[in-house]
KEMARDO-7290 format. One record per residue (C-alpha): residue number from 1; residue in one letter; x, y, z. Coordinates in steps of 0.05 Angstrom, whole numbers. Each point is the difference from the previous one (the first is absolute). Layout:
BEGIN
    nr   rest     east    north       up
   NUM      A        X        Y        Z
...
END
This chain:
BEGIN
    nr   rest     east    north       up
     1      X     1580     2825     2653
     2      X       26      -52      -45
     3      X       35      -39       49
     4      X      -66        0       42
     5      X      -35      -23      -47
     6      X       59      -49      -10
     7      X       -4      -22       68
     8      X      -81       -9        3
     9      X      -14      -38      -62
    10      X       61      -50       32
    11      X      -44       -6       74
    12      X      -63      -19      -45
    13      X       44      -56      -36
    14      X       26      -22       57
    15      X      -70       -3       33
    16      X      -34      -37      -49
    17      X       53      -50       -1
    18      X        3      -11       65
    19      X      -83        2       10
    20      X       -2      -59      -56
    21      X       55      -39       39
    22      X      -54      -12       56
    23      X      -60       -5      -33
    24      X      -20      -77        7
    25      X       -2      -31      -70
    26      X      -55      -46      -29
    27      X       14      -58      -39
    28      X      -36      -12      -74
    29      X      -56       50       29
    30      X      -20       65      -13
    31      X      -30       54       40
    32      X      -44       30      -60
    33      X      -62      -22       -6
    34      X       -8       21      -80
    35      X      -14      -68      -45
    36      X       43      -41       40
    37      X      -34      -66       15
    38      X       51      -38       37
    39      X       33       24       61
    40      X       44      -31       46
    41      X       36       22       64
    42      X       52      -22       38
    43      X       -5       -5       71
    44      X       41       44       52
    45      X       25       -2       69
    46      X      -36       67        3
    47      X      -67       19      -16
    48      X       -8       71      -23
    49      X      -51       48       22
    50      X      -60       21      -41
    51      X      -66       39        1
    52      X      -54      -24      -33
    53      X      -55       58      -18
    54      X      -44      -43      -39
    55      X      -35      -57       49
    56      X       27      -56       40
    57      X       31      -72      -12
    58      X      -47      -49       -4
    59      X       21      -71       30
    60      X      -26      -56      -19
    61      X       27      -56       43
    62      X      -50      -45       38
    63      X      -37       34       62
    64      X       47        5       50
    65      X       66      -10      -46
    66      X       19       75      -24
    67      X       29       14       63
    68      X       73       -8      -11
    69      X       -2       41      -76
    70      X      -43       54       45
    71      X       45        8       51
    72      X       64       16      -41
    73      X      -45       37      -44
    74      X      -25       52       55
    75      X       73        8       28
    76      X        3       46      -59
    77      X      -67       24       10
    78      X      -34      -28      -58
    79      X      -74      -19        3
    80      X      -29      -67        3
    81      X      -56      -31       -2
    82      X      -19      -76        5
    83      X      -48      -27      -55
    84      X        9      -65       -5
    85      X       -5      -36      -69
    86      X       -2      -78       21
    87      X      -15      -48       60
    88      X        9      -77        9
    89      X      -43      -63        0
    90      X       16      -65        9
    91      X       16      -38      -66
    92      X      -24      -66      -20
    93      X       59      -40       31
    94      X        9       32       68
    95      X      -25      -63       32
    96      X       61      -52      -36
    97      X       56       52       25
    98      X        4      -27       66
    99      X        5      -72      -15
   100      X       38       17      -61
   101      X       51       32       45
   102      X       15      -63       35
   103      X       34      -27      -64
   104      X       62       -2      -22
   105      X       20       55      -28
   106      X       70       33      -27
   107      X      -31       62        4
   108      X      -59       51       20
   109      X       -6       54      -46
   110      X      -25       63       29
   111      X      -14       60      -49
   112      X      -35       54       46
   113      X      -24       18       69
   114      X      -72      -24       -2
   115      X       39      -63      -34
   116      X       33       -4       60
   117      X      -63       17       47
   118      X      -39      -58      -18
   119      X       61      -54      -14
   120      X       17       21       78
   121      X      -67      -17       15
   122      X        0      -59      -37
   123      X       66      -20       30
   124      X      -24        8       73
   125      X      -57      -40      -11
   126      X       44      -52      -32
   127      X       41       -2       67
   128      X       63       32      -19
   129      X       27      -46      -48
   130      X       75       20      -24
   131      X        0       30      -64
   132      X       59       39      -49
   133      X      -39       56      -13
   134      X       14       54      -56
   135      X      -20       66        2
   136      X       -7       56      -56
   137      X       25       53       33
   138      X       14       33       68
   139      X      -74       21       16
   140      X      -24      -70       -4
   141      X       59      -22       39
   142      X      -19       45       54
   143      X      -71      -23        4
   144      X       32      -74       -4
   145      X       49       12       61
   146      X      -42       33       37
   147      X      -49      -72       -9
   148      X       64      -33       24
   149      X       21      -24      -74
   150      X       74        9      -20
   151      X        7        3      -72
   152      X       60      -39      -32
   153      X       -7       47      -59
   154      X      -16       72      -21
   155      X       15       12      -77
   156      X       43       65      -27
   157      X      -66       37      -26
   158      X      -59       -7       36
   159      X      -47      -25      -61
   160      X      -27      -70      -15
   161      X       39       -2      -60
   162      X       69        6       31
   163      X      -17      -47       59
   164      X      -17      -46      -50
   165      X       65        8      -38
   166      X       47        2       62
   167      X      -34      -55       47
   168      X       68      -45       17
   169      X      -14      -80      -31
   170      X      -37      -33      -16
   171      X       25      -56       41
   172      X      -41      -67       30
   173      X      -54        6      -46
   174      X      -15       67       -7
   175      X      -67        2       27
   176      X      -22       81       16
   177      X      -64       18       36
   178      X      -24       65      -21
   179      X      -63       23       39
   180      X      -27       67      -37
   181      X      -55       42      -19
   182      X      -40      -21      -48
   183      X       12       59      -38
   184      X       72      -14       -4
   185      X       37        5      -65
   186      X       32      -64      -23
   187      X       74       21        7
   188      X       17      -34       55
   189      X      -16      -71      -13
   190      X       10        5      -73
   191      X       76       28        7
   192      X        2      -53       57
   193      X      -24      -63      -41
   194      X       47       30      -59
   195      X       58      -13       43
   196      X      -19      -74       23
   197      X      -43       15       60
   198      X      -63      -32       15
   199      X      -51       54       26
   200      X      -62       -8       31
   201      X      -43       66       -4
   202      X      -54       -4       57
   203      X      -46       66      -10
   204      X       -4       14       78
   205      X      -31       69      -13
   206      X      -34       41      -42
   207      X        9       75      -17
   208      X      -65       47      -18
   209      X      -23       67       -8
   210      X      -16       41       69
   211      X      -71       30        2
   212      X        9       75        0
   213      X      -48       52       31
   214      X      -12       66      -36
   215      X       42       42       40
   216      X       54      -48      -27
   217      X      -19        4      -67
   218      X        8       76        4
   219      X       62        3       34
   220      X       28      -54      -47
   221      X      -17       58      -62
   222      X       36       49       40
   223      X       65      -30        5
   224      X       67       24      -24
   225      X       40      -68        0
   226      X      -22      -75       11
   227      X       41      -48       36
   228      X       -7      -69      -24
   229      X       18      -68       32
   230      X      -21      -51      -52
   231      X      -36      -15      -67
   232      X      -57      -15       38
   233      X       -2       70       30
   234      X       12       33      -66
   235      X      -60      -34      -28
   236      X      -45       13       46
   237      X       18       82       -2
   238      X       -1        2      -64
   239      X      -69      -31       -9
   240      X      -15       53       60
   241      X       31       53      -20
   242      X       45       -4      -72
   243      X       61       -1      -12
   244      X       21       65       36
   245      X       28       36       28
   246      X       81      -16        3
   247      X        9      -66       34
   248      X       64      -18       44
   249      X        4      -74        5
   250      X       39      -49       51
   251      X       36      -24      -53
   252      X       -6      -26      -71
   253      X      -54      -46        0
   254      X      -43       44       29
   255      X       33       55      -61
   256      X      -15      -51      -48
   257      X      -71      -13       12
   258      X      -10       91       13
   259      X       40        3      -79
   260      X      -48      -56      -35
   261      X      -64       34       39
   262      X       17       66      -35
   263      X       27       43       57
   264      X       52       58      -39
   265      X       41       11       64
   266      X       28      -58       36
   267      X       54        6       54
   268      X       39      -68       36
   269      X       59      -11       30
   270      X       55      -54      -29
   271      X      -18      -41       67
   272      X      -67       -8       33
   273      X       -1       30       72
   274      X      -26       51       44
   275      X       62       57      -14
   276      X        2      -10      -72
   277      X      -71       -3      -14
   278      X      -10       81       48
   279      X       48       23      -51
   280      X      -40      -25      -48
   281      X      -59       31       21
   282      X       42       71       12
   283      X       25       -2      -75
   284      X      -79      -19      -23
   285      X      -16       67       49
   286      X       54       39      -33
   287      X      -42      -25      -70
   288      X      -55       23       25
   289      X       25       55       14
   290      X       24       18      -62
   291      X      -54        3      -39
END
């Protein structure tokens, strides 16, 4: 009897070791959902599976822009559903970007899709003048590429803040166009001019609040995790809705704005992109699930 106990007490040890061996870590995050305020996750090759009891994941990307999030989402049979948060207008200098693209320029900064929508626009209509264009990170690359734009440069992180830091030169001049929203944060040219570039900002676009119906409003109450794109998005739920429930963000600007809002819970990977940001949302679930 005592050697069978022996013998069982050693296959528990060994299973517990061996179960903790291929669990997938998190890093600076935690899983509890207690009085933590800040957590962080760290993005996997694999996304782990989870059922959420308490409501769906509400995403808040323009109409028509959730799709990619929803689709690796639903592989693991989690619910979705759209509500978007913003929409575009034109800004006050769309109609100086395309003569303003027939300058000389050392570079074309690019610091989002819908950037890169309307520059592509823009650039058509200024006849396809050859431009070094930089890009913020591989989703705006994408949408550049497939305009027929090679960019010369995509920074380590994909945040204004490290494009601005990392941008090669500044070399004949310096001179950086930087077509935005006008709802863009100041990082970009600011960290650019600090290092001896000259930036023109031309507000091509404009970011505001989407009109919600009431069926929207109600399923917006009844959701277990927000997934949030931008500080423009996060404002606009929040004024909708508050600052719940747990939010998991595309990355840390979009944390940033969720944290100084008031949300308690806020999940984002260490780099912005489509993986990291479903295992955000799958650790917010877990959160949710928690409590």
């Amino acid at each position: 009897p005592h050697m069978l106990r022996f013998f069982l007490l050693f296959l528990v040890l060994v299973m517990l070791q061996w179960s903790e061996a291929f669990t997938p870590s998190l890093s600076n995050s935690a899983l509890s959902c207690g009085t933590t305020k800040q957590l962080k996750v760290r993005a996997s090759s694999g996304l782990r599976a989870v059922v959420c009891r308490n409501g769906a994941v509400a995403l808040t990307r323009e109409l028509g822009k959730n799709s990619k999030l929803a689709m690796v989402l639903q592989k693991k049979a989690i619910e979705t559903i759209e509500i978007p948060c913003i929409e575009f207008e034109d800004g006050d200098d769309i109609e100086r970007l395309p003569s303003a693209l027939q300058e000389d320029w050392e570079y074309v900064v690019i610091t989002s899709p819908e950037a890169a929508g309307v520059f592509l626009k823009g650039w058509n209509e200024a006849g396809n003048p050859s431009l070094r264009v930089a890009s913020v990170g591989a989703g705006t690359q994408q949408m550049l590429q497939q305009g027929g734009v090679e960019p010369v440069f995509v920074p380590s992180k994909a945040t204004g803040k490290t494009l601005a830091a990392e941008l090669p030169g500044p070399e004949k001049g310096g001179r950086v166009l930087y077509p935005a929203s006008a709802k863009a944060r100041t990082e970009v040219q600011g960290g650019l001019t600090a290092r001896g570039f000259a930036c023109t900002r031309l507000n091509t676009y404009d970011t505001v609040s989407a009109t919600w119906s009431a069926a929207q409003h109600e399923q917006a109450r009844s959701a277990a995790v927000v997934a949030l794109a931008s500080p423009s998005a996060v404002k606009t739920w929040v004024e909708y809705v508050g600052a719940v429930p747990a939010a998991a963000c595309i990355g840390e600007t979009s944390a940033t704005a969720c944290k100084d809002a008031g949300f308690k819970h806020v999940f984002w990977p260490d780099k912005p992109g489509i993986e990291g940001w479903a295992e955000a949302v799958i650790d917010a679930l877990q959160c949710a699930e928690a409590k």
